[in-house]
C-alpha positions in Angstrom: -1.6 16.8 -6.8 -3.3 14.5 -4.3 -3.7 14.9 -0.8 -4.7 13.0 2.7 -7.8 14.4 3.6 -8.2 14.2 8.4 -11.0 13.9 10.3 -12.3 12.4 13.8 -15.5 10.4 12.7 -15.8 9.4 16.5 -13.9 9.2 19.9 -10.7 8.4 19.9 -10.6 7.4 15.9 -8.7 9.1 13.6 -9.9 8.8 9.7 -7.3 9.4 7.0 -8.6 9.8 3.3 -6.5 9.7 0.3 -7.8 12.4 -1.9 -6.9 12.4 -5.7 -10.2 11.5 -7.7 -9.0 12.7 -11.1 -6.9 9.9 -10.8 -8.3 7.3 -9.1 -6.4 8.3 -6.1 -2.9 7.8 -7.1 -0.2 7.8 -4.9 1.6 10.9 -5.7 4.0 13.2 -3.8 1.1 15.4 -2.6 -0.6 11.9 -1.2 2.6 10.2 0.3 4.1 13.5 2.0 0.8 14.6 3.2 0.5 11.1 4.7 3.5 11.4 6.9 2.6 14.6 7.8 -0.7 13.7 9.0 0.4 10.6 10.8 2.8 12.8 12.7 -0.1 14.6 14.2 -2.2 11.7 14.4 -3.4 11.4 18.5 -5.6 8.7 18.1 -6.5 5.0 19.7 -7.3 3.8 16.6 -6.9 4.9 13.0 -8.9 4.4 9.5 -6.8 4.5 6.2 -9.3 5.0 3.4 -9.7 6.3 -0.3 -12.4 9.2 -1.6 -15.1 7.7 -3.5 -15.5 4.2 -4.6 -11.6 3.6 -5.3 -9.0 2.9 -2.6 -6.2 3.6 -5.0 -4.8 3.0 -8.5 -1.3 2.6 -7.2 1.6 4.8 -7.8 1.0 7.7 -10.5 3.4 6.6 -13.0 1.5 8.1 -15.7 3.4 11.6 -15.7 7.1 10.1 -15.3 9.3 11.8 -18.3 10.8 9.4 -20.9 14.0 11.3 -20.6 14.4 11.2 -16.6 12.3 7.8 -16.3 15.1 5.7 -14.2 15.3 8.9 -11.6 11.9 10.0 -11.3 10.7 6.4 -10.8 13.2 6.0 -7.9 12.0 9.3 -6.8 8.4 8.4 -6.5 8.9 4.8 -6.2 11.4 4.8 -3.1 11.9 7.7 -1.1 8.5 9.6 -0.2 6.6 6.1 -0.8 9.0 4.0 1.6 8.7 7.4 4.0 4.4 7.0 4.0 4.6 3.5 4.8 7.7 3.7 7.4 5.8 6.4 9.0 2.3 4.0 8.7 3.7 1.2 10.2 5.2 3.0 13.2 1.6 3.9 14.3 1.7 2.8 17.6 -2.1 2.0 17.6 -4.4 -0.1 15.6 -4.7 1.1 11.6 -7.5 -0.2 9.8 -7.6 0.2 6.1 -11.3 0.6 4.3 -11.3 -0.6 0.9 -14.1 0.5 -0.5 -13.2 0.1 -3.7 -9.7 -1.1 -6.2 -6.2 -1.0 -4.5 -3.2 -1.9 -6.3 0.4 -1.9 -6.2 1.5 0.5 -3.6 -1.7 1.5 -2.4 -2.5 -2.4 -1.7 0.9 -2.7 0.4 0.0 0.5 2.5 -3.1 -2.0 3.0 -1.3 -4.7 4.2 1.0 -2.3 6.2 -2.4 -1.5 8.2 -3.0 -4.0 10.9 -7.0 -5.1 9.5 -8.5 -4.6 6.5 -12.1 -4.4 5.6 -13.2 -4.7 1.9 -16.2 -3.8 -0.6 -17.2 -6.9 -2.3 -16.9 -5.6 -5.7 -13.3 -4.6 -4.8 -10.0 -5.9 -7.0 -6.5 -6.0 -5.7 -3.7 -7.0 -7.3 0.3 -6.3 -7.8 1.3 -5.1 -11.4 5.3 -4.8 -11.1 5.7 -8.0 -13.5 3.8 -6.1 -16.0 5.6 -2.6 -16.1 9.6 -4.6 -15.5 9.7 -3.9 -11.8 11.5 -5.5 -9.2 9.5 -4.9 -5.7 11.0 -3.7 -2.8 12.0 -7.1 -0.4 10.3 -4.7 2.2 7.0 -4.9 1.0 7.5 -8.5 -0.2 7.8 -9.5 3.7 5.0 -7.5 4.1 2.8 -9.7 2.0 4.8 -12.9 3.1 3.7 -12.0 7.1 -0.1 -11.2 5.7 -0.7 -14.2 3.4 2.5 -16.6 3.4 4.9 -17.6 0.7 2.9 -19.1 -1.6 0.1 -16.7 -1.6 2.9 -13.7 -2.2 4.0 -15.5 -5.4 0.9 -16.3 -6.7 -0.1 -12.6 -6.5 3.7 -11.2 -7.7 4.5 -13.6 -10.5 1.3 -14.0 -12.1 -0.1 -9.6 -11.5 -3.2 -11.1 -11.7 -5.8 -8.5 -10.0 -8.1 -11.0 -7.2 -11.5 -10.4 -6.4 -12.7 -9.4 -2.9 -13.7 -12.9 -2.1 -10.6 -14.3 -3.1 -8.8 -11.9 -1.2 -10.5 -13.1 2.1 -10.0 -16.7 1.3 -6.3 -15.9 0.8 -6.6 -13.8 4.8 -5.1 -10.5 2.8 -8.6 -8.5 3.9 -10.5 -9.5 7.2 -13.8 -9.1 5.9 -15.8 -8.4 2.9 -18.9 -6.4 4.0 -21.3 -3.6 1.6 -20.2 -1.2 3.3 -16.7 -0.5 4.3 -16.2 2.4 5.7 -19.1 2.3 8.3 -17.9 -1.2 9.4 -14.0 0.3 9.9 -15.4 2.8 12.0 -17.4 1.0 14.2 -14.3 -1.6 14.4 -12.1 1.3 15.1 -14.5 2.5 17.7 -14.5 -0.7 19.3 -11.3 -0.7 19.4 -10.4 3.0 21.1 -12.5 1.3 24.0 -9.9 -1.3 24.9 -7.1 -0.7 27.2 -4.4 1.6 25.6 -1.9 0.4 26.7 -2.4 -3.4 25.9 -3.1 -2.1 22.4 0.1 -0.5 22.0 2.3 -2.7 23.7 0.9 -6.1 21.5 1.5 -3.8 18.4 5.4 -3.1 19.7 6.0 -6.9 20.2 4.3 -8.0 16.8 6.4 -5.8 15.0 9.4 -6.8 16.8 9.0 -10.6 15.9 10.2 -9.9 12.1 13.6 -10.3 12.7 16.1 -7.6 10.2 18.0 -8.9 7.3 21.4 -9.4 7.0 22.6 -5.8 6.6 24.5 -7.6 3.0 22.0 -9.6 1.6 19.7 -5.9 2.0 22.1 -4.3 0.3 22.5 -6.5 -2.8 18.1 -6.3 -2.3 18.3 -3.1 -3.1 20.6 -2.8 -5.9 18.4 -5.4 -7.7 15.5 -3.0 -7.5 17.9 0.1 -8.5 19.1 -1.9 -11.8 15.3 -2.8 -12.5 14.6 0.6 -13.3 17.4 1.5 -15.6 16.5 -1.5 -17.3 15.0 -1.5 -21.3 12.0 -3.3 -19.6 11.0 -1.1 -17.0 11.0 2.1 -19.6 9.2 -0.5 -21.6 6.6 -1.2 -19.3 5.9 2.4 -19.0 5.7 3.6 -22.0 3.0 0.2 -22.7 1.5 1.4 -19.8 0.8 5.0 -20.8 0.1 3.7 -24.5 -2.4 1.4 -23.2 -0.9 -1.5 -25.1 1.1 -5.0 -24.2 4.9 -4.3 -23.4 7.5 -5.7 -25.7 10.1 -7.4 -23.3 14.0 -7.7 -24.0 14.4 -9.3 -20.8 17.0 -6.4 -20.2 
């Protein structure tokens, strides 16, 4: 399994570092849990998301799911300790800074956009691959990208899974800035940062988060039973089994 990797690179800053370089820092259960657990103990004025080596992250590490258990252990993996890393990211209370100094996609891009900035290699891709393995995405993390880079820009990047470049990605607003080197420029950001005042910090963070109003406690429910019935569907198992074969999926559209 993965892990999150903590130091304190200078005063004040927190660096998180997903750890799983056989593969390409996937988001496993070792990565997500030991991501809350970290941010639990995080005591910080500013905090730095980043990946080991020159990948942010591959995404969730579907490549192990069972054939036989594929609908459970995908809602397993998919849902519960994911949605549980970025609850317990976007309740930070100070400024999170993502370093991409390399690939992010699918989950690992929306933890990303959960962060508040993002700084980005420039020889980075990002993209959102549910529409090629039959997934329906979570409307959570659809707002997400919605908030970061509007309506149009979240269906251009959902309907067509097409993986951006790093320039694109700035043009679009999802990363700040492109820069060589990443990780020294989120630290010295996040430095800058732990400077200001505290309390301003924490409190414009409380107030941008409250000004995404909550759904309508029906329309989230019949959300989330789309996503269940997605995968138990032929496609999603499909879309798997392509994805570990290495081959183009054969849809049913069921």
């Amino acid at each position: 399994m993965g892990s999150i990797l903590v130091d304190a690179p200078a005063d004040g800053v927190a660096r998180l570092t997903i750890s799983n370089p056989a593969k390409r820092n996937a988001l496993d259960r070792g990565v997500l849990d030991g991501l809350v657990t970290a941010l639990a103990a995080i005591d910080a004025r500013a905090v730095i998301l980043t990946g080991e080596g020159d990948v942010f992250s591959a995404g969730y590490d579907i490549g192990d799911l069972s054939p036989g258990a594929l609908a459970e252990e995908a809602a397993e993996l998919l849902t519960h300790p994911f949605e549980a890393a970025v609850a317990a990211l976007d309740a930070v209370p100070v400024p999170v800074i993502a370093a991409l100094g390399g690939h992010a996609f699918g989950g690992a891009l929306e933890l990303a956009v959960t962060c508040d900035l993002r700084v980005c290699a420039p020889g980075a891709r990002l993209g959102m691959p549910p529409a090629r393995l039959g997934v329906v995405y979570s409307h959570t993390g659809l707002r997400r990208f919605v908030d970061a880079i509007g309506s149009a820009r979240t269906r251009e990047l959902f309907l067509t899974a097409r993986p951006i470049s790093a320039s694109e990605a700035h043009s679009w607003g999802l990363v700040n800035e492109v820069i060589d080197e990443p990780g020294s420029r989120a630290l010295a950001l996040a430095a800058e940062i732990a400077a200001l005042s505290p309390l301003s910090l924490r409190g414009n963070k409380r107030v941008l988060r409250a000004l995404v109003p909550p759904l309508d406690p029906a329309l989230e429910a019949e959300l989330h039973a789309l996503r269940d019935a997605a995968f138990r569907s032929e496609d999603f198992a499909e879309g798997v089994r392509a994805f570990t074969e290495k081959r183009q999926p054969k849809w049913r559209g069921t």
